[in-house]
C-alpha positions, -999 to +999 in steps of 0.1 A: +000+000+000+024+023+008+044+012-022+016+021-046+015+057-029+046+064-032+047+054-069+015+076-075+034+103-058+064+101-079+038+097-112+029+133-103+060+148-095+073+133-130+039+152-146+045+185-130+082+182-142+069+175-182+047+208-178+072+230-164+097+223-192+069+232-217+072+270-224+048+291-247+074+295-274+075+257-274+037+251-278+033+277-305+030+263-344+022+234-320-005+240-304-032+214-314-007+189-311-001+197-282-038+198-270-040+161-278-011+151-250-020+148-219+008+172-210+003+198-235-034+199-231-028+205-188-002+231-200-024+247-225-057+248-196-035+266-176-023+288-198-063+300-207-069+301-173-038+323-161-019+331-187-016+370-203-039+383-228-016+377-254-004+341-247-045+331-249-055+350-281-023+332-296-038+299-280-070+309-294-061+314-326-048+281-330-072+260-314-102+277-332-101+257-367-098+223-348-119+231-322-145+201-339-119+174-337-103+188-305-140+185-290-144+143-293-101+139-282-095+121-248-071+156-238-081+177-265-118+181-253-105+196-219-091+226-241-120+230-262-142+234-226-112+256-211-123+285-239-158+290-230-152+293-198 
């Protein structure tokens, strides 16, 4: 048991770690592809939630002309529901 919670711990230091190496200038050109990795898309959330008015419009842009197949991907669908928030 406490095995398993330690591995679940490490699991989510190791995520954290993958999103803080992702930078805005690394996600943009990228950006849909992003959205559909689990990483990218958490990233991406965050970024329309706290990020400057510039970083989301450049997000925005992006995201709007696959919004329809971002809406039905496993990570991608999170994103699409991040903008009309």
């Amino acid at each position: 048991r406490d095995r398993g919670r330690k591995q679940h711990q490490s699991q989510q230091q190791q995520q954290q770690q993958q999103q803080q190496q992702l930078t805005m200038e690394a996600v943009l050109g990228r950006v849909v592809l992003h959205c559909r990795d689990q990483h990218g898309s958490r990233f991406i959330q965050q970024k329309l939630e706290g990020g400057t008015l510039e970083e989301k419009q450049a997000l925005f842009d992006e995201i709007l002309p696959a919004a329809q197949s971002l809406m039905t991907d496993v990570f991608g669908n999170y994103v699409v529901q991040k903008l009309f928030e």
